[in-house]
C-alpha positions in Angstrom: -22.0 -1.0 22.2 -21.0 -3.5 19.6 -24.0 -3.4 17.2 -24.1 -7.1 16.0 -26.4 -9.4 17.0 -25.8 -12.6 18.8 -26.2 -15.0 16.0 -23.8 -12.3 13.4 -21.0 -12.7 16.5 -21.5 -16.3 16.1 -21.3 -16.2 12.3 -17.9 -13.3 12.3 -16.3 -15.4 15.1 -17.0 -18.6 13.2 -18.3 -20.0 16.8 -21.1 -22.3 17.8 -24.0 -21.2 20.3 -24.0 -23.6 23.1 -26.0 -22.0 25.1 -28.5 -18.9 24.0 -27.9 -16.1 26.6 -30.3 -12.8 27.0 -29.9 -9.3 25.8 -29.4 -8.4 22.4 -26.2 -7.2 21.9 -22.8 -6.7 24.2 -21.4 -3.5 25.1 -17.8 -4.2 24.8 -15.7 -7.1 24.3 -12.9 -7.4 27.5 -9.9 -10.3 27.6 -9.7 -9.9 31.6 -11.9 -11.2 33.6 -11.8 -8.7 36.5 -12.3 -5.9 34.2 -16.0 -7.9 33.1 -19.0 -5.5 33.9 -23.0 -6.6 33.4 -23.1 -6.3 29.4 -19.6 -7.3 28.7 -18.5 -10.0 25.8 -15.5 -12.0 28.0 -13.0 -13.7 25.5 -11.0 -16.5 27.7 -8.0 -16.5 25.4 -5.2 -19.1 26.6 -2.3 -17.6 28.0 1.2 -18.7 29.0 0.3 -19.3 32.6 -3.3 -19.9 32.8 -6.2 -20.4 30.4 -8.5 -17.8 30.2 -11.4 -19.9 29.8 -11.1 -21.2 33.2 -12.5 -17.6 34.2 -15.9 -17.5 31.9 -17.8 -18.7 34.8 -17.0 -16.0 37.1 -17.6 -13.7 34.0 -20.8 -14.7 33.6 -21.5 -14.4 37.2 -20.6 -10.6 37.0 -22.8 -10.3 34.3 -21.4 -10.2 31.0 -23.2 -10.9 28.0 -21.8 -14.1 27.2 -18.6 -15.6 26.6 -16.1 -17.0 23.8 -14.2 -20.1 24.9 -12.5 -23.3 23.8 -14.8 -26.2 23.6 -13.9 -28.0 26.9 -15.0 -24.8 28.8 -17.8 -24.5 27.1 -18.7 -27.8 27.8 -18.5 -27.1 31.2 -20.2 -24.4 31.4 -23.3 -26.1 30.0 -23.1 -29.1 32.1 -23.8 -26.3 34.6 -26.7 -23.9 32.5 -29.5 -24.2 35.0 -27.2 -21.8 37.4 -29.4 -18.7 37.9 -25.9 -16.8 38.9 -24.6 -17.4 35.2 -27.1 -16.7 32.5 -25.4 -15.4 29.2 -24.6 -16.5 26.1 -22.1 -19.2 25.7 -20.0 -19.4 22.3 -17.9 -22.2 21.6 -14.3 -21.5 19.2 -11.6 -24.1 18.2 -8.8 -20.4 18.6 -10.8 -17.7 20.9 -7.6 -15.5 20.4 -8.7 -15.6 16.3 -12.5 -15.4 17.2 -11.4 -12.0 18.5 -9.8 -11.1 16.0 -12.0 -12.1 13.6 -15.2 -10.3 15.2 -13.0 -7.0 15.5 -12.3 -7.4 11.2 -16.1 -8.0 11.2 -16.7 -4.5 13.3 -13.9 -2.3 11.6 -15.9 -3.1 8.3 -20.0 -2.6 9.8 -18.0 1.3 11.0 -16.5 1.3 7.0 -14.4 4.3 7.8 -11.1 5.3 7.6 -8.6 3.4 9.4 -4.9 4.8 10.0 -2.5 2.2 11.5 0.9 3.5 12.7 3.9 1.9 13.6 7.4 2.9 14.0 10.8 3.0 16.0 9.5 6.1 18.0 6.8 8.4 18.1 3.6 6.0 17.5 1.8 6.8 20.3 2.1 10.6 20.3 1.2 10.9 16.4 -2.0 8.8 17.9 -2.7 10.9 20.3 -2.2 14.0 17.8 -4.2 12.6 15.4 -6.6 12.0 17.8 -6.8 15.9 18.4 -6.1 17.5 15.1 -8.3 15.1 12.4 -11.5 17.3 12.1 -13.7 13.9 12.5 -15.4 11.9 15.1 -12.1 9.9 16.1 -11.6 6.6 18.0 -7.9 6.1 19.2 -6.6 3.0 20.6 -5.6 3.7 24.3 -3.0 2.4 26.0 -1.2 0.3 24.7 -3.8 -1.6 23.3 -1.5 -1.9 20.1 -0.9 -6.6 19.7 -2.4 -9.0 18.5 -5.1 -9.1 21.6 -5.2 -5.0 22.2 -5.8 -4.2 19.0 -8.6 -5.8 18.0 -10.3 -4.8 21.4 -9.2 -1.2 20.7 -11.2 -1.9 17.5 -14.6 -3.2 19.2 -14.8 -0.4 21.6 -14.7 2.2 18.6 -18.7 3.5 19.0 -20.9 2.9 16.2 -20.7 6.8 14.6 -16.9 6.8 14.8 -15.7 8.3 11.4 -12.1 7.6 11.8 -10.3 4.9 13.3 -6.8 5.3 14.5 -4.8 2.2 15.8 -1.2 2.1 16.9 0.2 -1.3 16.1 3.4 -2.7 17.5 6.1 -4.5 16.0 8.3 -6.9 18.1 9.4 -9.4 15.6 8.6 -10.2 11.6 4.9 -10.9 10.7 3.3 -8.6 13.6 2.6 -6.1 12.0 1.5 -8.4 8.9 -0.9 -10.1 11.7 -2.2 -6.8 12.4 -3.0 -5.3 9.0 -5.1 -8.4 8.7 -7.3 -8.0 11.6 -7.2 -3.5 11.1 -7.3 -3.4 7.4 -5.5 0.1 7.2 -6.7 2.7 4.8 -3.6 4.5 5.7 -0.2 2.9 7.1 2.0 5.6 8.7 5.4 5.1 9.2 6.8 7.4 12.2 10.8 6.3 12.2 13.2 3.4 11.8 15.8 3.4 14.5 17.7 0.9 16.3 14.8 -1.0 18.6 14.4 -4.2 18.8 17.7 -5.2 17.9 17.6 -7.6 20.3 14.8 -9.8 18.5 15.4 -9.1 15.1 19.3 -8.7 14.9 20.0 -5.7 12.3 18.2 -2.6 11.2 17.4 -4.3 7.8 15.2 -6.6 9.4 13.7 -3.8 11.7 12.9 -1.9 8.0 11.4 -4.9 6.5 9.1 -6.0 10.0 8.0 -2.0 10.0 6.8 -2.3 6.1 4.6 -4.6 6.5 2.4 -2.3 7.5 3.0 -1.0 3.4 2.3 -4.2 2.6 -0.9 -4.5 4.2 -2.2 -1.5 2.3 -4.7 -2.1 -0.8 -4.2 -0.8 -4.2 -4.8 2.8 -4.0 -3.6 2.6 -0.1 -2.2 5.8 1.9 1.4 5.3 2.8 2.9 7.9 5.3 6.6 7.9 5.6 9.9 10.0 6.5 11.1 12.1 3.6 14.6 10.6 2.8 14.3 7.0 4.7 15.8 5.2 1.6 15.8 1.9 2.9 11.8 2.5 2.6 11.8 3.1 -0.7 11.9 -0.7 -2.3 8.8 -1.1 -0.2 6.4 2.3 -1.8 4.8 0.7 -4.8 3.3 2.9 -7.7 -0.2 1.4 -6.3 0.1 3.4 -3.1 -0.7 6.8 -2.6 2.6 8.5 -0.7 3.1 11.3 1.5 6.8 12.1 2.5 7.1 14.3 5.9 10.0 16.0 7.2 12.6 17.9 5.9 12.3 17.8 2.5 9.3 16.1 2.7 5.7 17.1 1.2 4.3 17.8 4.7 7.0 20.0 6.8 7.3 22.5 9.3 8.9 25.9 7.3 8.9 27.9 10.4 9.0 27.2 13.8 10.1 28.5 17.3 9.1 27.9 21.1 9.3 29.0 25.0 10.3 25.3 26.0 6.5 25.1 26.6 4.5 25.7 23.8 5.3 25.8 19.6 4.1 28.5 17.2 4.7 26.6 13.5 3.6 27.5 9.8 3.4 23.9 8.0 4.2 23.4 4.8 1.5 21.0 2.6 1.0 20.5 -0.9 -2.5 22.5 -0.1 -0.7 25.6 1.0 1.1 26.4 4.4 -0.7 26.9 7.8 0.2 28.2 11.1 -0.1 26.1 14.0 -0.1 26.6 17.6 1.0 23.4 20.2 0.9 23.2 23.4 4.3 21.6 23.8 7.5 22.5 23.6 9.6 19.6 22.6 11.3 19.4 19.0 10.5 15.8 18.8 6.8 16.0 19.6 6.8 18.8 16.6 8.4 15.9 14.2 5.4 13.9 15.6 3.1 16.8 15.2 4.2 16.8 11.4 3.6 13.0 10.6 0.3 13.1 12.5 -0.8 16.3 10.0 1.0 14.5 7.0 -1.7 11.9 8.0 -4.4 14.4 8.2 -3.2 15.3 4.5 -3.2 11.9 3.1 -7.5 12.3 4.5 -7.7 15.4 2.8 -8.2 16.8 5.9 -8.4 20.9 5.4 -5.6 22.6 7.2 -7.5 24.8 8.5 -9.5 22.8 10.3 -6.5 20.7 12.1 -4.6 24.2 12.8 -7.9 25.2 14.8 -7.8 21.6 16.7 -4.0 21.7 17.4 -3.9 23.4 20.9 -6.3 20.5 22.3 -3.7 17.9 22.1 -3.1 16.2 25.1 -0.7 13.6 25.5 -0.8 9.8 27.1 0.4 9.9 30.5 4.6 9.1 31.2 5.1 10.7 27.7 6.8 14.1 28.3 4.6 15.1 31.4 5.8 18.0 32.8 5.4 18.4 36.5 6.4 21.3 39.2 7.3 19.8 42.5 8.0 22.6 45.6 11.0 24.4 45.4 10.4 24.8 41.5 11.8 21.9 40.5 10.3 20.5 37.3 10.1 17.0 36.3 10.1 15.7 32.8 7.8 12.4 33.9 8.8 10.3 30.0 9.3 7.1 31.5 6.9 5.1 28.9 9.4 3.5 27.1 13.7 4.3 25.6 15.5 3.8 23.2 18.6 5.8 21.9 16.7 8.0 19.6 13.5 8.9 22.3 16.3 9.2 25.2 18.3 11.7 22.6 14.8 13.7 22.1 14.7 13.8 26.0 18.0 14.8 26.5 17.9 18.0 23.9 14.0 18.8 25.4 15.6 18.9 28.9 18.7 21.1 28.1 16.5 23.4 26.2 13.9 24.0 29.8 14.2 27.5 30.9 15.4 28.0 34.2 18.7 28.8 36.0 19.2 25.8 37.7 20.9 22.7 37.0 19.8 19.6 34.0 20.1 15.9 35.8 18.7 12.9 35.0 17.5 9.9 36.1 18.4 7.1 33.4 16.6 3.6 33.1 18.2 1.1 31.2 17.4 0.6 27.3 16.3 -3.1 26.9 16.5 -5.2 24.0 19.0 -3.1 22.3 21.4 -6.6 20.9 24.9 -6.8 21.5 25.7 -3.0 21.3 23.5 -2.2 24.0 26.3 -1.3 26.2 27.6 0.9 23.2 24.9 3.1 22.6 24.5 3.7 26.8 27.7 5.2 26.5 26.7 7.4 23.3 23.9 8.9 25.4 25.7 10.0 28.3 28.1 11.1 25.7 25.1 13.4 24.4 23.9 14.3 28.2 27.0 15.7 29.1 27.7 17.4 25.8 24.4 18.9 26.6 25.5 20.1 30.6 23.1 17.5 32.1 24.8 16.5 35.5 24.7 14.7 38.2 23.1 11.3 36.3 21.8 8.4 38.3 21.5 5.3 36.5 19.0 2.5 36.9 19.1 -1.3 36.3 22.3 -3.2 35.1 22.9 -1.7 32.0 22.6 1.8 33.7 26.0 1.4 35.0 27.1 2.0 31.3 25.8 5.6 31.7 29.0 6.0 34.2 26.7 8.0 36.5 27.3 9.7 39.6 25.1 7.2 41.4 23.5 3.8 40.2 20.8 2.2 41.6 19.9 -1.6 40.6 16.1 -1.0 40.6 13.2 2.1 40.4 12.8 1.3 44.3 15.9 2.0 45.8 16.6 4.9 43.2 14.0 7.1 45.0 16.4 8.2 47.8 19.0 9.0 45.6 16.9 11.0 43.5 15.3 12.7 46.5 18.9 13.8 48.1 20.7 14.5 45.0 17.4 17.8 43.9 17.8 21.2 44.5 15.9 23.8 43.8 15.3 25.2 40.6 16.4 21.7 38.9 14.8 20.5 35.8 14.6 16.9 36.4 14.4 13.7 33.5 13.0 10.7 34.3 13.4 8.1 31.8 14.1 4.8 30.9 12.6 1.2 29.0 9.1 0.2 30.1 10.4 -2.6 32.3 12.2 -0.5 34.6 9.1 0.9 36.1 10.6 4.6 36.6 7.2 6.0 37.2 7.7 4.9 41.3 10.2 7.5 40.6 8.3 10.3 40.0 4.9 9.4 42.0 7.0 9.1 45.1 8.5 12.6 44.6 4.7 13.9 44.2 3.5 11.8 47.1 6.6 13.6 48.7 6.4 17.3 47.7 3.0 17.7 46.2 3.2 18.6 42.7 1.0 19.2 39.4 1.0 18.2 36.0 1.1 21.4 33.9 
């Protein structure tokens, strides 16, 4: 439940009350209409096709609390206040988009707790979700991808009132996002996961990548918590002497000394600046340990006790299409990571799927990398450079720029690669499944579980 009163919502969202609803306080706040259950505070922000506003009646009618629109809806709606199928409060805002965000800076500061935001090239969500696990608090983690301008600040609101940690992944797809962000979150701690080449599309070179992913530096107070990659020079003109730093990573002050794994699981002593501790995972990917170390560098720069997070660290659990391992009949094993790519996370897929145990074959199925600039076609190449350095064969690529994987078979969509993928598996295969967002790869792998039977391990 949000605890604020009508008339505070009013006052943080800088709204007027048109029309005085019942019930005290909202349970959530929710920017879709059909996800609007009795108790609900409905936002109708405008949007590039429709106006959201334009559903506040039927959100009233399911029962939410009340509603923040743009005047003329609001107006509307009172011209029509003696409808017993619509009681609720009825807010009027000039920008419902900033209302929102303005009532979620409003929450984050009635919780006054930590807040860690994290950005980066790779890795985000995954040092969330460790975080989530390790940070020996009572931790609310944005889900989702509830990481813009409109899922953030919802991702804030549904934090419950004893929450003692917020952590909130924040996305970057051009300059001043992540500035936007920071304003709404108001990070205690701004982690930095990587820099790599993603984006490029919208933001040209990896200079302007660096300086959209430091706002999040930027955003930090005096005496702020930065969180960065030991060695990622082109950071350093943006780590003032009024922010707290902790480096991770080789080299770094958080890092792991020792490490080694069975493909499924990883036995690790960490290195701190408060001594070393050992640490079981249950994972078995190299890059999920790099995340494992950012997301314990952040637990350091809480003054989290190591202890504590080395007890927590086999209860991580990861969001789904990131690095879900699934057995289909015939022991064939699926590598479901088909939540987003780019060349560094398709790399760190490639290595994780060559170093599966097993006798049978490594293959692939490929998605395109989106909004990867003019070299796009270049750094397709690279990786099935890397795949078959690694022995992963046959490939099959998917969506136009999947032809620049030269692979044994190419299919133009996620749809008509299922066939493909389905005659080219034998058993005892370890299978990757991975490509941008956009492709949709996922029909992929749920149609080879609706095929086979399977289960997520």
């Amino acid at each position: 439940m949000i605890e604020l009163s009508a008339a505070r919502i009013a006052a943080a969202t800088g709204a007027d009350t048109v029309i005085a609803g019942g019930g005290a306080r909202p349970e959530r706040a929710v920017a879709d209409s059909r996800e609007v259950r009795k108790g609900d505070l409905f936002f109708g922000l405008p949007g590039e096709r429709a106006d959201g506003g334009e559903y506040a009646s039927r959100a009233l009618e399911a029962g939410a609390w009340g509603v923040v629109v743009a005047p003329e809806w609001a107006s509307s709606l009172a011209s029509g206040a003696e409808d017993p199928r619509r009681p609720g409060w009825v807010l009027s805002a000039d920008d419902p988009l900033a209302a929102l965000q303005a009532l979620a800076r409003s929450w984050r500061r009635e919780l006054d707790c930590p807040v860690i935001g994290i950005t980066g090239s790779v890795g985000k969500t995954s040092v969330k979700d460790i975080c989530r696990a390790i940070l020996p608090l009572r931790v609310h983690a944005s889900r989702e991808n509830y990481n813009t301008e409109i899922g953030l600040p919802l991702a804030i609101l549904e934090a419950p009132v004893e929450t003692e940690a917020l952590v909130l992944e924040m996305a970057m797809r051009g300059r001043g996002q992540i500035a936007e962000l920071c304003e709404i979150a108001e990070p205690d701690v701004g982690a930095i996961t990587s820099i790599g080449p993603v984006h490029l599309e919208l933001l040209g070179t990896l200079e302007a990548i660096v300086e959209a992913k430091a706002e999040i530096l930027s955003g930090l107070g005096d005496g702020g918590r930065a969180v960065v990659p030991a060695g990622e020079e082109a950071l350093t003109p943006h780590l003032h002497d009024r922010l707290l730093t902790t480096t991770f990573g080789p080299g770094g002050d958080v890092f792991a000394s020792r490490w080694d794994g069975d493909g499924r699981t990883i036995d690790a002593t960490m290195a701190t600046p408060d001594g070393e501790g050992r640490f079981r995972f249950p994972f078995g990917e190299a890059h999920n340990l790099a995340n494992a170390v950012a997301a314990i560098a952040i637990g350091v720069a809480l003054e989290a006790p190591l202890e504590e997070m080395a007890r927590r660290a086999p209860r991580i659990t990861f969001s789904r299409l990131r690095g879900e391992l699934i057995e289909l009949a015939g022991g064939i094993v699926v590598v479901n990571d088909c939540y987003n790519a780019n060349p560094i996370s398709m790399r760190a897929a490639l290595d994780h799927l060559a170093s599966l145990p097993g006798s049978g074959r490594r293959v692939a199925v490929l998605g395109e990398m989106r909004e990867l600039g003019p070299e796009a076609e270049a750094y397709h190449r690279e990786i099935a450079s890397h795949a078959r350095s690694l022995g992963i064969q046959p490939i099959i690529g998917v969506g136009e720029l999947g032809r620049d994987y030269a692979p044994d078979a190419w299919a133009p969509d996620a749809e008509r690669a299922i066939p493909l993928t389905e005659a080219m598996l034998e058993p005892g295969d370890a299978l990757l499944v991975k490509g941008s967002r956009g492709v949709g790869l996922e029909l992929v792998t749920d149609e080879l579980i609706a095929r086979r039977g399977a289960a997520a391990r």
